[in-house]
N, C-alpha and C positions, 0 to 999 in steps of 0.2 A: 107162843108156839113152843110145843114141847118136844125135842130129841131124846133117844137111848144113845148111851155108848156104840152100843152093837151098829145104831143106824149114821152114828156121825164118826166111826171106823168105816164104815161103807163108804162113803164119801169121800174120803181120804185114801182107800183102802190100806189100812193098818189094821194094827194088831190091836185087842184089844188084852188089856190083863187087868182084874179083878170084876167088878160086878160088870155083865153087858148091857143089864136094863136097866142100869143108874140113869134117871134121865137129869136133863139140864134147860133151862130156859131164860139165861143170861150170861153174857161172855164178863170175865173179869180179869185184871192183871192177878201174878200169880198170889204176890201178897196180901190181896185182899180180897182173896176168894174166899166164896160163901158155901152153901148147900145151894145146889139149884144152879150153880154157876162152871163155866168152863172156861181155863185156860188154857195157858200153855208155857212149856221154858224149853228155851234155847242158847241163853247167854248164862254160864259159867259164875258170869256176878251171882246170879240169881239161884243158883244152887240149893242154898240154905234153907229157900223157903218150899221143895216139894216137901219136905219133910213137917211143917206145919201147915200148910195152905188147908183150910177146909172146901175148897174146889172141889164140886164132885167128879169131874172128872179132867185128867191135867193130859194135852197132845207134847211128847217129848219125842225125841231123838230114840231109835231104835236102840242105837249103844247105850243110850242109859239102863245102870242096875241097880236099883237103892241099895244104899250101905246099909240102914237103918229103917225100923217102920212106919208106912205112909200107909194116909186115909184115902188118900182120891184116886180113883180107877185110872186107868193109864191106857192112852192110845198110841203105842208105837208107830214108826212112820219118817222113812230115809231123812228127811229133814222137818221138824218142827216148825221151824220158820214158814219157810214155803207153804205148811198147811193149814196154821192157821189164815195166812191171808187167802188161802182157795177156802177157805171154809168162810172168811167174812166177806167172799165174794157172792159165794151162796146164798149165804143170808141175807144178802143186800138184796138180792134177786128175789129172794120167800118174802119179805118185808115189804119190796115196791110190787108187786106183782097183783097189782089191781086190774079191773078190765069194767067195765061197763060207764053207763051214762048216769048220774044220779042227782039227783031233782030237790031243791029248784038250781037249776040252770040253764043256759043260752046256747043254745046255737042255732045259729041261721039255716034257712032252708036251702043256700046257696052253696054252703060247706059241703067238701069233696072230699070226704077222710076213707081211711085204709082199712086195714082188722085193725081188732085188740085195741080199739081205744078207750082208754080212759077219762072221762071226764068229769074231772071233782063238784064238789055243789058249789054254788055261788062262782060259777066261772063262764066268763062270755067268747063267746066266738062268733065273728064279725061276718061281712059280708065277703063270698066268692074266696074264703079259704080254704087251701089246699094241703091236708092231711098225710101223710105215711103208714106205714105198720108198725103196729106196736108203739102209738107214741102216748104218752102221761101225762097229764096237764093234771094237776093237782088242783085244787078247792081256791076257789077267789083269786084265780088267772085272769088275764085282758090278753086276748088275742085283736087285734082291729083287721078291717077289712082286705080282701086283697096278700094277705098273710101266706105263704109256701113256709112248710113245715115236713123234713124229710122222714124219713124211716127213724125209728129208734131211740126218738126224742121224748127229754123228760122236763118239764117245768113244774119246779116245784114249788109250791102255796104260795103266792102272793108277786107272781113275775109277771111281768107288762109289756107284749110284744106291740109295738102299735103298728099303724097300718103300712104294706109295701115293703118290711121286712120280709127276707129271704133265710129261712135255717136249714141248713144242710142234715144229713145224717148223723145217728151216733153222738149228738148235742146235748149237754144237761146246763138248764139255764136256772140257776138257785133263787128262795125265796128276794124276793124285793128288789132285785136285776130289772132292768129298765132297756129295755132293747129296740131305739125307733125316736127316742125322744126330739125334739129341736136343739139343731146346733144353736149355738149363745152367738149369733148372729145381728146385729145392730148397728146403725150409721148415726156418726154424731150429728148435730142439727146445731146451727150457728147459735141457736139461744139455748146452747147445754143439755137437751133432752134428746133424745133417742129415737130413731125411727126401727121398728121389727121389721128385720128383711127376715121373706119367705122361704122355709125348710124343708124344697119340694124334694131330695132328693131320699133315699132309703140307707136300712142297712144290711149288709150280704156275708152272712155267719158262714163259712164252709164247714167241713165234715168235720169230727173229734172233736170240736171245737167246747172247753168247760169254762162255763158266765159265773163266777162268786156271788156270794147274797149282797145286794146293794150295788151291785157296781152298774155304772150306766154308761153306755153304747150311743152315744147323739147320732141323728141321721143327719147325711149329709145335705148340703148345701141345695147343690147339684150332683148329680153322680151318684155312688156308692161310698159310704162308709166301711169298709174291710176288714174281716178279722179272717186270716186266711186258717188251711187245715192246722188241726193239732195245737191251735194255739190255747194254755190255758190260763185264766186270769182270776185272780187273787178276789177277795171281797172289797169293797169299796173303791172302785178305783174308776176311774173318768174318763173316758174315751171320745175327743170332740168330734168334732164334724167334719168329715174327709180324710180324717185319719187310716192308714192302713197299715195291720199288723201283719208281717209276713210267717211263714209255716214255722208251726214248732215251738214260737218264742212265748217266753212263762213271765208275768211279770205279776209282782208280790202286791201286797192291800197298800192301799191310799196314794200310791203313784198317779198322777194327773201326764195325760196326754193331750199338749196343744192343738189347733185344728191345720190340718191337711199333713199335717210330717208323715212323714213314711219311715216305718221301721222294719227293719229285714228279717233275714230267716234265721231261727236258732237261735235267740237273743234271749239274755238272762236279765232282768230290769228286778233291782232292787226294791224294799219297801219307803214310800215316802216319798220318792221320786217324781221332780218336776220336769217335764220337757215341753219346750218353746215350741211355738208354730212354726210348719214350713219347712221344717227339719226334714234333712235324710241320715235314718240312722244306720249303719251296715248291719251285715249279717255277722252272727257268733260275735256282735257285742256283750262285756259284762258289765251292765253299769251297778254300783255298791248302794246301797240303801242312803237316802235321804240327798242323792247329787242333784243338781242342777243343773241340768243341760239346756245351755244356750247357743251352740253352734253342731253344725253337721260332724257325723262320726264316722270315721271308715271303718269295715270291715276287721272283723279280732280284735278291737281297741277295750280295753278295760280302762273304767275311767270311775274320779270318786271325788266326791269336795265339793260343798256349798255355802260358799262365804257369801252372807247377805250383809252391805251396806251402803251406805250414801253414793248413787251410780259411778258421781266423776270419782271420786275418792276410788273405787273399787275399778274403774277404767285404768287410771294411774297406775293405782298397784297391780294388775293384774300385768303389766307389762315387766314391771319387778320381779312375781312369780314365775315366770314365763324363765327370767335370764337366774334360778334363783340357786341352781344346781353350778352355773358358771361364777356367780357373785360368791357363791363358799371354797371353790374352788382359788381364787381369786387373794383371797382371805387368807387361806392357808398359805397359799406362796408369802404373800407380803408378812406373814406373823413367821415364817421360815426366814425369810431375809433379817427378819428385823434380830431374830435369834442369834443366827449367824453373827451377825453387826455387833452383838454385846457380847458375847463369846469371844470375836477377834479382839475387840476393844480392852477386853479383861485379861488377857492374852500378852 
């Protein structure tokens, strides 16, 4: 797709100065703009390069006035910042803004879908699913049967909702997301193997709600698996069986969450992050990238540290760590007395 200045000033509505029908058809940073390509500056660091960039056309700050002469057309515009990201909002919108059915593909005759839907080739859609407006399923999706799918949702190439999941509004679930899977559910057997307990329960996505590529969603047990509004989640990251994330909270790539804990509202979870089962985590927790959470959180607790080793060894010391701010404390009186002592003695 191809823009003019004159037409991505309208957009923006700025100014435009030098050519209007320079057109552009790729966005670039500013130093390594090309012909064809559109940036932008806003940061001061970056000053140096309107004056070389071959960018055909650069969105800057109104205040800006070159000192010196420059190639690339300019779109004036109160803040720069702000525009380019309403302008890569646009884009994103001209970019996904598919609509129709296209073949070969699946859908059942039981499927109850909205307008505007899109559905990629090589994608199935199961029995007695229920569709929204405007929603996207991109090329080699798994929808399973039984499936509620709200307004505004987007799956993109290669996501797996299986059957009795529930997606709220406003949802984008990324390629290779896995949403409905079997909790890791199993009873040991006296002779060491394992018996598969059944995964009859679902999972229930709410509104806002962004899935990472890879990351997977287990259905629960019994009940609902949870991922409440606004919650957004990172790429690869493991979500067991009964688990519930509360509104709002962000957690980063490869953090594993054990099955049934409960974590609150507005929670910030680092990357790499391990959390035990059966947990309750509070709300406006920060836990730091790579922690170990092994017990219940309250509420605003920031927390960080995950020393792996030999259990009793680390049960021991962890009792040490606990007292380990009153043991230096401790330290310092007795190296103060002992000072004292050879001071008076010298004396």
């Amino acid at each position: 797709m191809k823009f003019t200045a004159e037409q991505i000033a309208g957009i923006l509505a700025g100014e435009v100065v030098g050519n209007p029908m320079v057109e552009v058809f790729r966005l670039s940073k500013i130093e390594e703009g090309s012909a064809g390509s559109l940036t932008f500056l806003s940061n001061p660091k970056y000053l140096n390069h309107i004056y070389t960039t071959e960018a055909s056309v650069t969105i800057v700050n109104d205040t800006f006035f070159p000192e010196n002469a420059i190639n690339t057309t300019l779109i004036k515009v109160p803040d720069a910042y702000a525009a380019f990201s309403k302008l890569l909002e646009f884009y994103n919108e001209v970019k996904n803004n598919k609509s129709g059915i296209e073949q070969p593909s699946f859908l059942s005759p039981t499927v109850k879908h909205g307008e505007n839907l899109y559905l990629g080739s090589f994608s199935y859609i199961g029995e007695n699913v229920t569709i929204g407006d405007n929603v996207k399923i991109y090329p080699n999706c798994f929808v399973g049967d039984n499936v509620v799918v709200g307004d505004n949702v987007t799956f993109f190439a290669g996501a797996k909702i299986y059957s009795e999941s529930i997606i709220g509004n406003n949802c984008t679930i990324h390629s290779g997301a896995i949403v409905g899977s079997d909790g890791f559910g199993f009873a040991p057997n006296p002779d060491g193997t394992y018996t598969k307990i059944p995964q009859i329960g679902n999972v229930i996505i709410e509104d806002n709600v962004d899935i990472g590529s890879c990351t997977t969603i287990d259905r629960a047990t019994m009940g609902s698996t949870i991922i409440r509004k606004g919650v957004k989640l990172d790429n690869q990251i493991q979500i067991a069986h009964n688990v519930e994330i509360g509104e709002n909270t962000v957690i980063a790539a490869q953090t594993g969450v054990a099955g049934s804990t409960k974590i609150g509202r507005n929670g910030m979870i680092g990357g790499q992050v391990g959390i035990s089962g059966h947990l309750t985590i509070g709300n406006n927790v920060r836990i730091q990238a790579q922690a170990g959470v092994g017990k219940n959180i309250k509420d605003n607790e920031i927390i960080q540290g995950s020393p792996a080793f030999g259990y009793n060894d680390f049960s021991k010391s962890f009792i040490h760590f606990k007292n380990l701010p009153k043991i230096v404390k401790e330290i310092a009186e007795l190296k103060k007395q002992i000072l004292n002592q050879k001071n008076g003695n010298n004396g």
